[in-house]
C-alpha positions as CSV (number, residue, x, y, z in Angstrom):
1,X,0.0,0.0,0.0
2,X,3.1,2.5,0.5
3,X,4.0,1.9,-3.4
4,X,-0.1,2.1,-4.1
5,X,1.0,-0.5,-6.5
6,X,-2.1,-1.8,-8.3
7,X,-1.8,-4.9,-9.2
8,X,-0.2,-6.3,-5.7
9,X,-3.2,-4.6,-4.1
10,X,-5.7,-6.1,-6.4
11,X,-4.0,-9.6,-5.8
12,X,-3.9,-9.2,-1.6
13,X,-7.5,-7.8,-1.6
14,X,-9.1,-10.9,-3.6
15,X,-6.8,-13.2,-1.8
16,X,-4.9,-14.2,-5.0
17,X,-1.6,-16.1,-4.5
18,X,0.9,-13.3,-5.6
19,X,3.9,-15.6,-5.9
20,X,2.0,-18.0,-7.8
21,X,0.9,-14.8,-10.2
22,X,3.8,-14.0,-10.7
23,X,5.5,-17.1,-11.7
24,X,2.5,-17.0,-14.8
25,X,3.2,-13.7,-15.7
26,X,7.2,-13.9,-15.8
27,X,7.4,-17.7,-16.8
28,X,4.1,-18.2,-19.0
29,X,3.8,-20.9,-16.6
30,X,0.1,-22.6,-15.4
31,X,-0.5,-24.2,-11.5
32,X,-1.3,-27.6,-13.2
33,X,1.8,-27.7,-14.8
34,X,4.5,-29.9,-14.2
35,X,7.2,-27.2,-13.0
36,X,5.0,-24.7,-11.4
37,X,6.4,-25.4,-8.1
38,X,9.8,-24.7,-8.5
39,X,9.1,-21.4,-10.8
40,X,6.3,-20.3,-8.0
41,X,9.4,-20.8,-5.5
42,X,11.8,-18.4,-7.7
43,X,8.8,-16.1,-8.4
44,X,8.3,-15.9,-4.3
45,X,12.0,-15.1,-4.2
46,X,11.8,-12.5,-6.4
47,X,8.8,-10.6,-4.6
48,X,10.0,-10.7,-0.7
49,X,13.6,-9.2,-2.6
50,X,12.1,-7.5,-5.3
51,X,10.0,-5.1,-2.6
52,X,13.3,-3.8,-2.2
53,X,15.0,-4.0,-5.4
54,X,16.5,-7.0,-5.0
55,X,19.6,-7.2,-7.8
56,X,20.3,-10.2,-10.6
57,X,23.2,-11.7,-8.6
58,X,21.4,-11.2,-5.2
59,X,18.4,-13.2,-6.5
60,X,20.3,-15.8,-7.4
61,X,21.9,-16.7,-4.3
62,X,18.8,-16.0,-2.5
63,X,16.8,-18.6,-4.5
64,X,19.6,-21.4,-4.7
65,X,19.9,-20.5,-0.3
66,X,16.1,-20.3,0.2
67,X,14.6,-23.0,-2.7
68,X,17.7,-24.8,-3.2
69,X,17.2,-24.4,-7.0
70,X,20.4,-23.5,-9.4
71,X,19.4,-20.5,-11.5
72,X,21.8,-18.7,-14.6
73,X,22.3,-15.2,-13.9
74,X,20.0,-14.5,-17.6
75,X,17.5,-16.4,-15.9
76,X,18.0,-14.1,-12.4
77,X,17.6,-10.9,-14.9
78,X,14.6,-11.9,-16.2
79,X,13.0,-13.0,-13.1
80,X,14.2,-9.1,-11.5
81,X,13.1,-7.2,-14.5
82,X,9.5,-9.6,-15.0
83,X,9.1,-8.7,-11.3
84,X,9.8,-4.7,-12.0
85,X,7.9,-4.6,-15.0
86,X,5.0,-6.5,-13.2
87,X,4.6,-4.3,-10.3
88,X,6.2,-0.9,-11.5
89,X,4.7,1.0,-8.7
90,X,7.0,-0.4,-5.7
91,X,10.6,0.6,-8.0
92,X,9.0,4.1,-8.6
93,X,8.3,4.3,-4.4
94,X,11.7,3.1,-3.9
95,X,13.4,6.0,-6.0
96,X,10.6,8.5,-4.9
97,X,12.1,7.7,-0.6
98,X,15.8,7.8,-1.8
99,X,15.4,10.7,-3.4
100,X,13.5,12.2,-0.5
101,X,15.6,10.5,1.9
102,X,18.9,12.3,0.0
103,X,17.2,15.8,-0.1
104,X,15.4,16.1,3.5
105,X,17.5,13.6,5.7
106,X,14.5,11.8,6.8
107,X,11.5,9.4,5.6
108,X,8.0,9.5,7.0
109,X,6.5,6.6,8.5
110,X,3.1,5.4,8.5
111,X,2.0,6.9,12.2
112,X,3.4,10.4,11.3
113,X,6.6,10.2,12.7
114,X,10.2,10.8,10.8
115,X,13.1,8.2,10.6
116,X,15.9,10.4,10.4
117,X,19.4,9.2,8.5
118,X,22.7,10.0,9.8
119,X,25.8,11.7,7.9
120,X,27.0,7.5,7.2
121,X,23.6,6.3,6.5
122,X,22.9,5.4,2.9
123,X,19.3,7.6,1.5
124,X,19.1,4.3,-0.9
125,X,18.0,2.9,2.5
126,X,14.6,5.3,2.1
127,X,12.3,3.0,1.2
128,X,13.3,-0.3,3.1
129,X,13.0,2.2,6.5
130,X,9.8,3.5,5.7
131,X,8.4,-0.2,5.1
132,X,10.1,-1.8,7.9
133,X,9.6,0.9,10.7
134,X,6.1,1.2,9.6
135,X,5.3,-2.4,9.8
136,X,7.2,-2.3,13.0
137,X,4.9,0.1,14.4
138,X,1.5,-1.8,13.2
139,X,3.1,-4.8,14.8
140,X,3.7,-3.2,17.9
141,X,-0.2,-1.8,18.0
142,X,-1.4,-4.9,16.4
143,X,0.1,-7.0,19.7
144,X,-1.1,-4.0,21.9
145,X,-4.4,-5.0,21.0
146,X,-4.1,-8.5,20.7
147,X,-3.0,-8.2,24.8
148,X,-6.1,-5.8,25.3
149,X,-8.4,-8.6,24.4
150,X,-6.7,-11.4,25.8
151,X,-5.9,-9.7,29.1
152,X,-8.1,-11.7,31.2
153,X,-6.4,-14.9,30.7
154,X,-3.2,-13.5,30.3
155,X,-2.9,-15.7,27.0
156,X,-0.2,-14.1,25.1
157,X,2.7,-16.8,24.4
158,X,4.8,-16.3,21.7
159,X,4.7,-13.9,18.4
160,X,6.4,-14.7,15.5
161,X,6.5,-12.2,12.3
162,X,2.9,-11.7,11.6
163,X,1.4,-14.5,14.2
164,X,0.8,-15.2,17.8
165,X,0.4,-17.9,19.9
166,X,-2.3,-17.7,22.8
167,X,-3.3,-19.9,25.3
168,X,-6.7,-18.9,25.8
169,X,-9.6,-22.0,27.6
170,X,-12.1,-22.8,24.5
171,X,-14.8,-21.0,25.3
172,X,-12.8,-17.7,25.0
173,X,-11.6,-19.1,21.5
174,X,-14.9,-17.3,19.3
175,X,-15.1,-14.5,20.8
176,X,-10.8,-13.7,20.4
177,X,-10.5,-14.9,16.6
């Protein structure tokens, strides 16, 4: 939603598998065929990276770390650039911080306040802070009012990325989820 990039939010809001998508679009690849899987798991690679314009080489080693598949840098170029062309939005957000990032010294994030960069810190950084503090800040209100919920049982376990684990008895189970 920072990018406003169409397509992605099209994809999220009808509950559309984006890495799957995306694999079609930059393979010509179809679910039912035979190696979907392995070009869905390059394609996934290429959105959690290419949010933050992930490079050729980077892709690469990412995939053959994170999918164990062997991929020629061509291949990695097309995947990058498929992925860019695809969701143009987020590379146009990610020049549009690091430019602002370079001229005011700070980027915006999504509760008002300003992430400020230091003398050393790189402005090509713009965009990643602005997502990353952002979603650190729903996080922290999102478990804020997980707690506010649950507070009677005291149920909060464990949170890991976007999930939590509660212990809650079952008859407080509807009326939490």
């Amino acid at each position: 939603s920072f990018s406003d990039c169409k397509t992605m939010i099209e994809q999220v809001l009808q509950g559309r598998d984006i890495h799957g998508e995306t694999a079609t679009q930059i393979y010509g690849i179809q679910p039912d065929d035979p190696g979907f899987k392995n070009m869905r798991a390059i394609a996934k690679r290429s959105v959690f990276g290419g949010i933050f314009m992930i490079g050729a080489k980077s892709l690469r080693d990412d995939v053959f770390k994170n999918a164990g598949l062997e991929i020629s840098m061509n291949e990695a170029k097309k995947v990058v650039y498929g992925f860019r062309n695809m969701y143009p939005e987020i590379e146009q957000r990610y020049n549009d911080c690091e430019d602002f990032a370079a001229e005011e010294g700070y980027i915006a994030l999504v509760d008002g306040s300003r992430s400020y960069f230091q003398k050393h810190e790189d402005p090509r950084t713009g965009w990643s802070r602005q997502v990353q503090s952002s979603l650190a800040l729903f996080n922290a209100a999102w478990l804020n009012y997980v707690e506010s919920i649950t507070k009677e049982y005291d149920a909060l376990v464990l949170t890991v990325h976007d999930s939590v684990t509660l212990d809650l008895p079952k008859k407080a189970v509807p009326a939490v989820s």
